[in-house]
PDB file of N, CA, C and O in Angstrom:
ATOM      1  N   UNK A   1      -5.734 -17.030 -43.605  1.00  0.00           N
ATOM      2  CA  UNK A   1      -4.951 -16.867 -42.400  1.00  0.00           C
ATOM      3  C   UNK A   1      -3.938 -17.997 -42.330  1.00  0.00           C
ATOM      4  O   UNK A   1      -4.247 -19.108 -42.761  1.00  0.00           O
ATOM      5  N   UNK A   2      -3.013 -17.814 -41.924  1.00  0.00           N
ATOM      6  CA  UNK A   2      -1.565 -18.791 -41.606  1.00  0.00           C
ATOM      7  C   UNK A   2      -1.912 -19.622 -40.481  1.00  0.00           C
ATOM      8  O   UNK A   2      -2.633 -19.375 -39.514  1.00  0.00           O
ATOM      9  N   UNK A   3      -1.133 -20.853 -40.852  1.00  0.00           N
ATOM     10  CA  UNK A   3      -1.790 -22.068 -39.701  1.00  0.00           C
ATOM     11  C   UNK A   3      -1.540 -21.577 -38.211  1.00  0.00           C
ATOM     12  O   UNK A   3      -0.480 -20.975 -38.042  1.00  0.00           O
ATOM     13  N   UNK A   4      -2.066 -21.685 -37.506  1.00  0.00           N
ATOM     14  CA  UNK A   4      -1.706 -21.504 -35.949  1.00  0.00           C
ATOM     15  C   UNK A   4      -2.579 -22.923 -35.355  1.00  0.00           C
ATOM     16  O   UNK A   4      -3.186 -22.984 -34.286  1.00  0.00           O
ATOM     17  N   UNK A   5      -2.454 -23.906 -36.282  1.00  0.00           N
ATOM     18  CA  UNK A   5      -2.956 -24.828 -35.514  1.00  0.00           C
ATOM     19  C   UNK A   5      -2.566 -25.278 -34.032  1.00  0.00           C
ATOM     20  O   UNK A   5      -3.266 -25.803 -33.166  1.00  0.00           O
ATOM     21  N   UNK A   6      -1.145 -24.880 -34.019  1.00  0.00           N
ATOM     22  CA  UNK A   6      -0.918 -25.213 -32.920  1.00  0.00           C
ATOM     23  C   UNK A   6      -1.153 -24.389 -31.632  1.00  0.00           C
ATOM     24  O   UNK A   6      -0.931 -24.837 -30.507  1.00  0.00           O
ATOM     25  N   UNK A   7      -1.472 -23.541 -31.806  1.00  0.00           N
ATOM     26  CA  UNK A   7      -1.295 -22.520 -30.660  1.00  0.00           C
ATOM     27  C   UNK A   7      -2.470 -22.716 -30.029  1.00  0.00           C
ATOM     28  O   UNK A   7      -3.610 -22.949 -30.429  1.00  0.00           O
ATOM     29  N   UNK A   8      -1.795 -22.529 -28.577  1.00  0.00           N
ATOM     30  CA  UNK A   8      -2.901 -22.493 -27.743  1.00  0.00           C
ATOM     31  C   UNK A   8      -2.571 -21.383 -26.399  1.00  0.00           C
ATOM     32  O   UNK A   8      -1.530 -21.119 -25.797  1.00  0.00           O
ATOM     33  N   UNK A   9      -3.952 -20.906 -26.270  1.00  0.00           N
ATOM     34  CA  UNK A   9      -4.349 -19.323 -25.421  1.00  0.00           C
ATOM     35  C   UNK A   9      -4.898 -20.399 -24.480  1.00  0.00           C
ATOM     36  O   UNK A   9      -5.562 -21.423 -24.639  1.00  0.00           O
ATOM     37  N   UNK A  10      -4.229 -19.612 -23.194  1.00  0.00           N
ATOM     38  CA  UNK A  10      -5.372 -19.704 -21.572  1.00  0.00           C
ATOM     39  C   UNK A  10      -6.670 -18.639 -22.124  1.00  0.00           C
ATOM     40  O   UNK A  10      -6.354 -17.895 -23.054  1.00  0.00           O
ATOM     41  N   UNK A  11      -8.088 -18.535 -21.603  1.00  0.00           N
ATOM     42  CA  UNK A  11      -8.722 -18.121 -21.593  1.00  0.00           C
ATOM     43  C   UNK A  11      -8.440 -16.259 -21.335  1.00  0.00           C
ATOM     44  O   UNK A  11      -9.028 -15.399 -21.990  1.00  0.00           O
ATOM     45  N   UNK A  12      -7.700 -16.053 -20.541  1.00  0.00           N
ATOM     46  CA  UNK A  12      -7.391 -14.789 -20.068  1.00  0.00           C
ATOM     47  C   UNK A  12      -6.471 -14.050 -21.600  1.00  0.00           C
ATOM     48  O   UNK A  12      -6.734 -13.107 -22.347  1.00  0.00           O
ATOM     49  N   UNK A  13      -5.313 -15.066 -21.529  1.00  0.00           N
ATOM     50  CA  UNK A  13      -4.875 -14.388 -22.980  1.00  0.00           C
ATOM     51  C   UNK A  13      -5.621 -14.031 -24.026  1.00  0.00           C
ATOM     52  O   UNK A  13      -5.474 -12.881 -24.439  1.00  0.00           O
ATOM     53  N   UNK A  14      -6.567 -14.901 -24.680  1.00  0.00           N
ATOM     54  CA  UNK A  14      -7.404 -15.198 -25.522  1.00  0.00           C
ATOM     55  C   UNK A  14      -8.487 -13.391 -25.457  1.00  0.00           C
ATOM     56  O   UNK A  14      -8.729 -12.611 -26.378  1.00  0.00           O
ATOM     57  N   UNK A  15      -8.871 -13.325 -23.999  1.00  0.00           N
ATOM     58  CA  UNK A  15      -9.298 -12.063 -24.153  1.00  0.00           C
ATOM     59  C   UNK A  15      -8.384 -10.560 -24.141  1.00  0.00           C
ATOM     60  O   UNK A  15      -8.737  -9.441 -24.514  1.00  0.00           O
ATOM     61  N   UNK A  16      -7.996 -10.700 -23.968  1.00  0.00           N
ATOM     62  CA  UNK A  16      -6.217  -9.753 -24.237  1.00  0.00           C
ATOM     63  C   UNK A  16      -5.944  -9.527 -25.793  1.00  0.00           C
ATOM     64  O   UNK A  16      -5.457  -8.577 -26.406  1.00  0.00           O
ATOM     65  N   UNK A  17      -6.312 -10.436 -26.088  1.00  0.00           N
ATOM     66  CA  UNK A  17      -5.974 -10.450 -27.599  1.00  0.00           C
ATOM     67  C   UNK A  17      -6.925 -10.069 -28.700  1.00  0.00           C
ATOM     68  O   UNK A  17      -6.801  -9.818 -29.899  1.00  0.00           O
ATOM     69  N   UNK A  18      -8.176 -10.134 -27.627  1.00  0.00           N
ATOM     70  CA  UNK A  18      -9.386  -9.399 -28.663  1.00  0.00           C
ATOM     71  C   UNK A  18      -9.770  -7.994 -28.172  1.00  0.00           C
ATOM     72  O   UNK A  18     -10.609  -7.239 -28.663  1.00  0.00           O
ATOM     73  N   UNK A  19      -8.873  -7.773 -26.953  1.00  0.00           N
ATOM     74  CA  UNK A  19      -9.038  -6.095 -26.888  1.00  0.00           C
ATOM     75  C   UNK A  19      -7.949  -5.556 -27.517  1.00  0.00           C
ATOM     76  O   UNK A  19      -7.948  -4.326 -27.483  1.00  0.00           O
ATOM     77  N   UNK A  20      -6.731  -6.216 -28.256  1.00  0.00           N
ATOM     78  CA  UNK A  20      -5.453  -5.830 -28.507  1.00  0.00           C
ATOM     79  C   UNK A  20      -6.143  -5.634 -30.158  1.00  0.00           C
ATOM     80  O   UNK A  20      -5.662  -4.712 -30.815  1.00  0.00           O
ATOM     81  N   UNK A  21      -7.074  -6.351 -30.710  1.00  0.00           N
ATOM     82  CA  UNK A  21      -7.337  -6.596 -31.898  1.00  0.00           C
ATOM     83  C   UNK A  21      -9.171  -5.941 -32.451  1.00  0.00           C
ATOM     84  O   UNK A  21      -9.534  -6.018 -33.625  1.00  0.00           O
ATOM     85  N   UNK A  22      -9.867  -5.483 -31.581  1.00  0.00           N
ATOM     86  CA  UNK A  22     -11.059  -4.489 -31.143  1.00  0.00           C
ATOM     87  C   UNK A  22     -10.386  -3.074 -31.491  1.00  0.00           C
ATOM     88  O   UNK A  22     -10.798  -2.321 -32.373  1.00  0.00           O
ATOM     89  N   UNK A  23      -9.093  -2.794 -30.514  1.00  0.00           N
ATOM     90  CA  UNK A  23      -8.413  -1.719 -30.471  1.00  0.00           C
ATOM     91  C   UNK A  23      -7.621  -1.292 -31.724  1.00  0.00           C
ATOM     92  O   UNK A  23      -7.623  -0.072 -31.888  1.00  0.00           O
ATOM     93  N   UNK A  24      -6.949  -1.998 -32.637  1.00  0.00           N
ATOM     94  CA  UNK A  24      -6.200  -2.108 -33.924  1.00  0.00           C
ATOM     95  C   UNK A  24      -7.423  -1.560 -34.744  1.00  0.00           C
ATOM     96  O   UNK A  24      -7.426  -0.399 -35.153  1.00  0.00           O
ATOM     97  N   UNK A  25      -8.412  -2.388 -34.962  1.00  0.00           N
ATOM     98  CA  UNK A  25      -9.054  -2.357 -35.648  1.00  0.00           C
ATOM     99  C   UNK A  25      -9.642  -1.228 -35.788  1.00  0.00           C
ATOM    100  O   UNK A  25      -9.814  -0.766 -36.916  1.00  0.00           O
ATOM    101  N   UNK A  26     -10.112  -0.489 -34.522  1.00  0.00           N
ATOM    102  CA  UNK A  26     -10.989   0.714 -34.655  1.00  0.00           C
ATOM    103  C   UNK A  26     -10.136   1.713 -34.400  1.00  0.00           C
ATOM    104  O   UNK A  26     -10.755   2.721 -34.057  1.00  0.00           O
ATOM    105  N   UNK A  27      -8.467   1.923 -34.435  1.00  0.00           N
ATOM    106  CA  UNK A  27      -7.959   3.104 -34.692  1.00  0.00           C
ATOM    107  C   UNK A  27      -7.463   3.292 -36.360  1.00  0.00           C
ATOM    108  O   UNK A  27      -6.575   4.033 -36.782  1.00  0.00           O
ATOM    109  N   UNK A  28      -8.453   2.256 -37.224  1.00  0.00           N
ATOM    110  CA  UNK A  28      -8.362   2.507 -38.208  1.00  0.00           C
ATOM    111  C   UNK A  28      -9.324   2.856 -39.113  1.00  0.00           C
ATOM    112  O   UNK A  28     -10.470   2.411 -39.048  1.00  0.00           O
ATOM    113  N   UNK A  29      -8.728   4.066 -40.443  1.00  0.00           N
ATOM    114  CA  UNK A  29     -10.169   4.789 -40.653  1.00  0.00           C
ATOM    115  C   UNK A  29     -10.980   3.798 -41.562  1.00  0.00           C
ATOM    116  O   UNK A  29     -10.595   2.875 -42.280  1.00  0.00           O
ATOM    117  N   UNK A  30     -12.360   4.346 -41.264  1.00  0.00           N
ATOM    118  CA  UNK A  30     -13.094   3.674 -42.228  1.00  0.00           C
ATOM    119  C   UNK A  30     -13.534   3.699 -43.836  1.00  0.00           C
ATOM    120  O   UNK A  30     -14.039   4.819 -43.921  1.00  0.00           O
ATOM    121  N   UNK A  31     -13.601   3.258 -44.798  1.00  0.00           N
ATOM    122  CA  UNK A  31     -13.905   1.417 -44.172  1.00  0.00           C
ATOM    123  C   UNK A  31     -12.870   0.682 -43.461  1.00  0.00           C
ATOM    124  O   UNK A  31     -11.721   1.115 -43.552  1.00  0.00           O
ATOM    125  N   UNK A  32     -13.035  -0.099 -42.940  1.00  0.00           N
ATOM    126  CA  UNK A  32     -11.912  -1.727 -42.500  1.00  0.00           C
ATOM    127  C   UNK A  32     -11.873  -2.537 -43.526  1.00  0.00           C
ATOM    128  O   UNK A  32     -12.954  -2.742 -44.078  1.00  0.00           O
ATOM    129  N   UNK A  33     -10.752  -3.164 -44.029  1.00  0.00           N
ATOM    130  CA  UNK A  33     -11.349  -4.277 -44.915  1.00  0.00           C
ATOM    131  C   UNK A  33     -11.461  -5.753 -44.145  1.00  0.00           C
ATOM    132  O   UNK A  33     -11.608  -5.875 -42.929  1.00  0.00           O
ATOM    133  N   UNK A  34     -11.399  -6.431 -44.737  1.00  0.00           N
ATOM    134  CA  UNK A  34     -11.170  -7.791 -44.243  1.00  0.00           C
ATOM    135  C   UNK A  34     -10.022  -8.140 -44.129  1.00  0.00           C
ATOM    136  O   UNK A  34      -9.605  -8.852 -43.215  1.00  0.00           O
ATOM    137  N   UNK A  35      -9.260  -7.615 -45.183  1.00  0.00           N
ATOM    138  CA  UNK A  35      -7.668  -8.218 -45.517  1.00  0.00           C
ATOM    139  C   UNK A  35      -6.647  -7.580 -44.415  1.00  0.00           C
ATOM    140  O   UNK A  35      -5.620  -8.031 -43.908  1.00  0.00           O
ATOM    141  N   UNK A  36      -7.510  -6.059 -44.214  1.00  0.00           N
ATOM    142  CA  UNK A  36      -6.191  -5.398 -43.050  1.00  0.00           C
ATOM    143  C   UNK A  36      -6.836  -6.704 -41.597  1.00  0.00           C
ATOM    144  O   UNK A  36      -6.009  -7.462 -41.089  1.00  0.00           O
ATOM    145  N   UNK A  37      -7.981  -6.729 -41.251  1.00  0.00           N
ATOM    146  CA  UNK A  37      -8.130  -7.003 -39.941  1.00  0.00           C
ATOM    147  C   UNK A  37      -7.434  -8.511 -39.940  1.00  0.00           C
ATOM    148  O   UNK A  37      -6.936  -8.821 -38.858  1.00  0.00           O
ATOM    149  N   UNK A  38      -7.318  -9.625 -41.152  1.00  0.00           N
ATOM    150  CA  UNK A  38      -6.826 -10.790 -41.191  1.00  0.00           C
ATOM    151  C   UNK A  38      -5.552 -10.452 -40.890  1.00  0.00           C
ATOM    152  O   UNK A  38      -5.020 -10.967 -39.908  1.00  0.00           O
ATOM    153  N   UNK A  39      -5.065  -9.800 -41.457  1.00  0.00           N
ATOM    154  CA  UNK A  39      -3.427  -8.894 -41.175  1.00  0.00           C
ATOM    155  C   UNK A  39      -3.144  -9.009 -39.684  1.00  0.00           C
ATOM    156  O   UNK A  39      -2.383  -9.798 -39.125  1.00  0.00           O
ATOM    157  N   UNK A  40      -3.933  -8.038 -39.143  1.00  0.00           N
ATOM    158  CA  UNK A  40      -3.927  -7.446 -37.506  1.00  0.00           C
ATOM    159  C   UNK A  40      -4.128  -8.976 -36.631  1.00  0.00           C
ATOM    160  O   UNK A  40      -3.658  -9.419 -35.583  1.00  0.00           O
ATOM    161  N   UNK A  41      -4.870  -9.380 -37.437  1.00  0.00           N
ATOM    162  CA  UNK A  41      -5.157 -10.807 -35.833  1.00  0.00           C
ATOM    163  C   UNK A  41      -3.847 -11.642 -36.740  1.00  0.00           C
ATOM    164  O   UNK A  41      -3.405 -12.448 -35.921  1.00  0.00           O
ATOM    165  N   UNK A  42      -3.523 -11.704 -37.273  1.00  0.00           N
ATOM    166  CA  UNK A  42      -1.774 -13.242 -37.513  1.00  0.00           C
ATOM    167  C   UNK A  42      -1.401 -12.219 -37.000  1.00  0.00           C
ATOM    168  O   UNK A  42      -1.889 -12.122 -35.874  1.00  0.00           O
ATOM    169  N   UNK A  43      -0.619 -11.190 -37.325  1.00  0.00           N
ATOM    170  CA  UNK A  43       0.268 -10.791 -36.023  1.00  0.00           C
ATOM    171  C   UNK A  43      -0.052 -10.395 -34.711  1.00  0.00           C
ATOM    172  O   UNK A  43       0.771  -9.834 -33.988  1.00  0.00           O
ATOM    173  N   UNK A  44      -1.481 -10.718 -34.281  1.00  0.00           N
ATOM    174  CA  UNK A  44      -1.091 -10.531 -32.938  1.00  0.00           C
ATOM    175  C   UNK A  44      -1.255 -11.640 -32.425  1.00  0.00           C
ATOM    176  O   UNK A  44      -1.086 -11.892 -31.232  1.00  0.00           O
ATOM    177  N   UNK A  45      -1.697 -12.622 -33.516  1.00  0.00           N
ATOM    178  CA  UNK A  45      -1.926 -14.539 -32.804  1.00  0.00           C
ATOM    179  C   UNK A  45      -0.179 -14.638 -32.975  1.00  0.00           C
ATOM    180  O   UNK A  45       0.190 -15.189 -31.938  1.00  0.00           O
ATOM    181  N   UNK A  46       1.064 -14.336 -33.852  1.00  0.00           N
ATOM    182  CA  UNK A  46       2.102 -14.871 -34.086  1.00  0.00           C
ATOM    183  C   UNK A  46       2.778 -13.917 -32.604  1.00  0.00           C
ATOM    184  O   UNK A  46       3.311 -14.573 -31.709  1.00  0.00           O
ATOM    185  N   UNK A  47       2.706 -12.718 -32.506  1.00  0.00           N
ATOM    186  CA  UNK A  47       3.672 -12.002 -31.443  1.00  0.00           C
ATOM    187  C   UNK A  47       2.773 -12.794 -29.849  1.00  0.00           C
ATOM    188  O   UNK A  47       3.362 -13.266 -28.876  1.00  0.00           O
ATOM    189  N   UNK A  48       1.754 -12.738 -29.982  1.00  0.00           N
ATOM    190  CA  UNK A  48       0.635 -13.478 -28.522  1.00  0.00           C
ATOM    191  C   UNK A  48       2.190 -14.817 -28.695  1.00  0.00           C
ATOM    192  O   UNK A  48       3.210 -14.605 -28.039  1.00  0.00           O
ATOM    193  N   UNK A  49       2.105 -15.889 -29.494  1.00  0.00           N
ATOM    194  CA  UNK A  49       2.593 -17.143 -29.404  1.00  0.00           C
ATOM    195  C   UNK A  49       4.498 -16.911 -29.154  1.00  0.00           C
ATOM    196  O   UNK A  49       5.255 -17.841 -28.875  1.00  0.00           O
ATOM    197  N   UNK A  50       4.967 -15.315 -29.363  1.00  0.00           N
ATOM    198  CA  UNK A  50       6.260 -15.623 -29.171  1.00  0.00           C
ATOM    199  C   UNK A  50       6.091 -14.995 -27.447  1.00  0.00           C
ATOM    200  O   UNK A  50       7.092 -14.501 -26.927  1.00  0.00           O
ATOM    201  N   UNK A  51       5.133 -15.047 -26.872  1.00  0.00           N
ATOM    202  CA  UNK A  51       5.002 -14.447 -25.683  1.00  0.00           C
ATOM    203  C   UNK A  51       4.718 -13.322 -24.784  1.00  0.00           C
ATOM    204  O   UNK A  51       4.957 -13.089 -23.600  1.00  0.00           O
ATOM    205  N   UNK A  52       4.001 -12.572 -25.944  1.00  0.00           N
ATOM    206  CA  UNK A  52       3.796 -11.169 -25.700  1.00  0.00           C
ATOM    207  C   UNK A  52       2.778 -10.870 -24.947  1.00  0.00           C
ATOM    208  O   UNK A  52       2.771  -9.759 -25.476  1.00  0.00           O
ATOM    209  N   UNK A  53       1.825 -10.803 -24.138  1.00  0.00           N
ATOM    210  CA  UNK A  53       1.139 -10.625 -23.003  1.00  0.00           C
ATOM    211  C   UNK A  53       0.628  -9.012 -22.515  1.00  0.00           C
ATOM    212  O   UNK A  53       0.256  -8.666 -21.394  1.00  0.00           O
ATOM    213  N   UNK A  54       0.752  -8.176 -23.767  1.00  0.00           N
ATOM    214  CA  UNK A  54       0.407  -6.679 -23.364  1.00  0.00           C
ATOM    215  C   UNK A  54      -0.200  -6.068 -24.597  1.00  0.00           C
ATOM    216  O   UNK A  54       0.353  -5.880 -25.681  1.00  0.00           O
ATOM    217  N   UNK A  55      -1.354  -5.809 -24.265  1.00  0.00           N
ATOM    218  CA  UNK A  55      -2.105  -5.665 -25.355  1.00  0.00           C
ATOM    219  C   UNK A  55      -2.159  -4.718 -26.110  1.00  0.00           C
ATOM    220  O   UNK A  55      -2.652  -4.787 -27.236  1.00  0.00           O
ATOM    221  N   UNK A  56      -1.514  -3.390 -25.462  1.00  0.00           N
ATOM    222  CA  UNK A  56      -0.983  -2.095 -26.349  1.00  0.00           C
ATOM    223  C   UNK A  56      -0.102  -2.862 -27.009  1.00  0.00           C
ATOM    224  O   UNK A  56      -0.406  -3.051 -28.187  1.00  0.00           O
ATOM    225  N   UNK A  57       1.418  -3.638 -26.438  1.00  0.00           N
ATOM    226  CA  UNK A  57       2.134  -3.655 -26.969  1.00  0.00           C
ATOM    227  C   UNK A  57       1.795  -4.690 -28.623  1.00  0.00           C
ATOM    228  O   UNK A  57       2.433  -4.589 -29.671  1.00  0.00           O
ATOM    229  N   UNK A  58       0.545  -5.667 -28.328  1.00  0.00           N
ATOM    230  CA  UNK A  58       0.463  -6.577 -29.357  1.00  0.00           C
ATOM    231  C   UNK A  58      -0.485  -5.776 -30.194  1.00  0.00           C
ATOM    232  O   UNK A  58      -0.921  -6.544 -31.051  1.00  0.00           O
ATOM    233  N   UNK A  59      -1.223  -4.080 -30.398  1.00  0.00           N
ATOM    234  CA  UNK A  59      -1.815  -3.734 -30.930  1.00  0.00           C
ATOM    235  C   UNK A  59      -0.691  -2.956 -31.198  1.00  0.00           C
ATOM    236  O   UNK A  59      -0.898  -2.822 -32.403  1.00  0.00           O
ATOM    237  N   UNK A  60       0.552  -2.216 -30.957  1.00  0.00           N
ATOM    238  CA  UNK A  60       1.126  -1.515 -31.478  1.00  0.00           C
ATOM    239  C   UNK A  60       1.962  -2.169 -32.963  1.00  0.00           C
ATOM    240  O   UNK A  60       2.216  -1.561 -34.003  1.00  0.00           O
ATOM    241  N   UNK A  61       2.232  -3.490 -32.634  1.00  0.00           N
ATOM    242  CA  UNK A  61       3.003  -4.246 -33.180  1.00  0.00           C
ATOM    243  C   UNK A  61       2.033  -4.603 -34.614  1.00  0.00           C
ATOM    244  O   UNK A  61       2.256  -4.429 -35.812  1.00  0.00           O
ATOM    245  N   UNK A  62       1.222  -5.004 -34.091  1.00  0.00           N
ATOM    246  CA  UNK A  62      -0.124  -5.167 -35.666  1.00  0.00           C
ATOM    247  C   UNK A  62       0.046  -4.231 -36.606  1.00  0.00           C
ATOM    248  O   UNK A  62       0.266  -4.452 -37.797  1.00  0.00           O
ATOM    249  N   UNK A  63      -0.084  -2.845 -35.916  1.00  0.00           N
ATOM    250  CA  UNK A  63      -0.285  -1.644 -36.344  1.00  0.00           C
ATOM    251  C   UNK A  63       0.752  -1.208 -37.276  1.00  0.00           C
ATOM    252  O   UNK A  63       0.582  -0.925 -38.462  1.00  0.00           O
ATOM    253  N   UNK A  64       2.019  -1.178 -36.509  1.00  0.00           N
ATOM    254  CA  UNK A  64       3.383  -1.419 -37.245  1.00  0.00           C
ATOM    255  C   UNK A  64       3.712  -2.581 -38.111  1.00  0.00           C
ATOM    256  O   UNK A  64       4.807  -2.536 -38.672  1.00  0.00           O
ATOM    257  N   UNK A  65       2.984  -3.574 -38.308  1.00  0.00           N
ATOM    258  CA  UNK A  65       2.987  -4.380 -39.504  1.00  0.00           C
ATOM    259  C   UNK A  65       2.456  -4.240 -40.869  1.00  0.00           C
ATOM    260  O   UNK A  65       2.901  -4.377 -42.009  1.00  0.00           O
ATOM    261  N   UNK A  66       1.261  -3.895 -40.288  1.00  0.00           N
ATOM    262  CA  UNK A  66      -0.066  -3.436 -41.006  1.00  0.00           C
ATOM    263  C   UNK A  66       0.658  -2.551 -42.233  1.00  0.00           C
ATOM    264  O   UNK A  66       0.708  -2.824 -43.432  1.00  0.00           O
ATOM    265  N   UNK A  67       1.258  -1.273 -41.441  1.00  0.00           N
ATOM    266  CA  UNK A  67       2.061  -0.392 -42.231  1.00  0.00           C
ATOM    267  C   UNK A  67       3.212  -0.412 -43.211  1.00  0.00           C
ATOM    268  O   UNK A  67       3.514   0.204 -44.233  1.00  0.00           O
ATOM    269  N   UNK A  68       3.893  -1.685 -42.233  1.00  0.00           N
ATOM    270  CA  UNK A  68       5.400  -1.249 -43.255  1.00  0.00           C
ATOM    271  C   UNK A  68       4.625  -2.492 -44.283  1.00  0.00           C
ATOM    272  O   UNK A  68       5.463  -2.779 -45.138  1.00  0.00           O
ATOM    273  N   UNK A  69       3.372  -3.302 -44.498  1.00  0.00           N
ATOM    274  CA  UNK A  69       3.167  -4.235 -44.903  1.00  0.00           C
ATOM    275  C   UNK A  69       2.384  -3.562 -46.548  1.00  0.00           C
ATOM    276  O   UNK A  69       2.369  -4.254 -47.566  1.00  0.00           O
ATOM    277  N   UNK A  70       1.909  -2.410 -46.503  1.00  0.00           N
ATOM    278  CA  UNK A  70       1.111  -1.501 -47.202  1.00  0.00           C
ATOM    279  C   UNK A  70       2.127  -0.647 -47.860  1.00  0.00           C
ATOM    280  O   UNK A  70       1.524   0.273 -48.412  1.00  0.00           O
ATOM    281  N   UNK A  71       3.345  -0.553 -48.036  1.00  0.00           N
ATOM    282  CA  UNK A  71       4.274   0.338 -48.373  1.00  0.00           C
ATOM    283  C   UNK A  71       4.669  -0.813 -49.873  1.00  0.00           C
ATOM    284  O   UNK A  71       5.552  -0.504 -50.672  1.00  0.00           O
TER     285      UNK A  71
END
């Protein structure tokens, strides 16, 4: 995973971001690997840190990474 040493979540974000990343994860078929879900949480720890605050929107955005990232 890519440094995010710096970043820091209020508690509330922090859970936002694991229903944004719960949700990614399980609209994908099975198996999961490890490598997609490491995928899904940097972009939603990097879009969370440019200010994103909506958890469809930071699971849509994973999702759409995920993809054009697999092409």
């Amino acid at each position: 995973m890519k440094d995010f040493g710096n970043a820091a979540f209020p508690p509330d974000t922090i859970a936002m971001m694991q229903r944004a990343l719960e949700g990614a994860v399980a609209s994908l078929p099975e198996p999961v690997s490890s490598s997609h879900v490491s995928s899904i949480a940097e972009s939603i720890l990097r879009t969370a840190k440019e200010g994103v605050r909506d958890p469809t929107a930071l699971q849509t955005m994973a999702l759409l990474e995920l993809k054009i990232a697999a092409r």
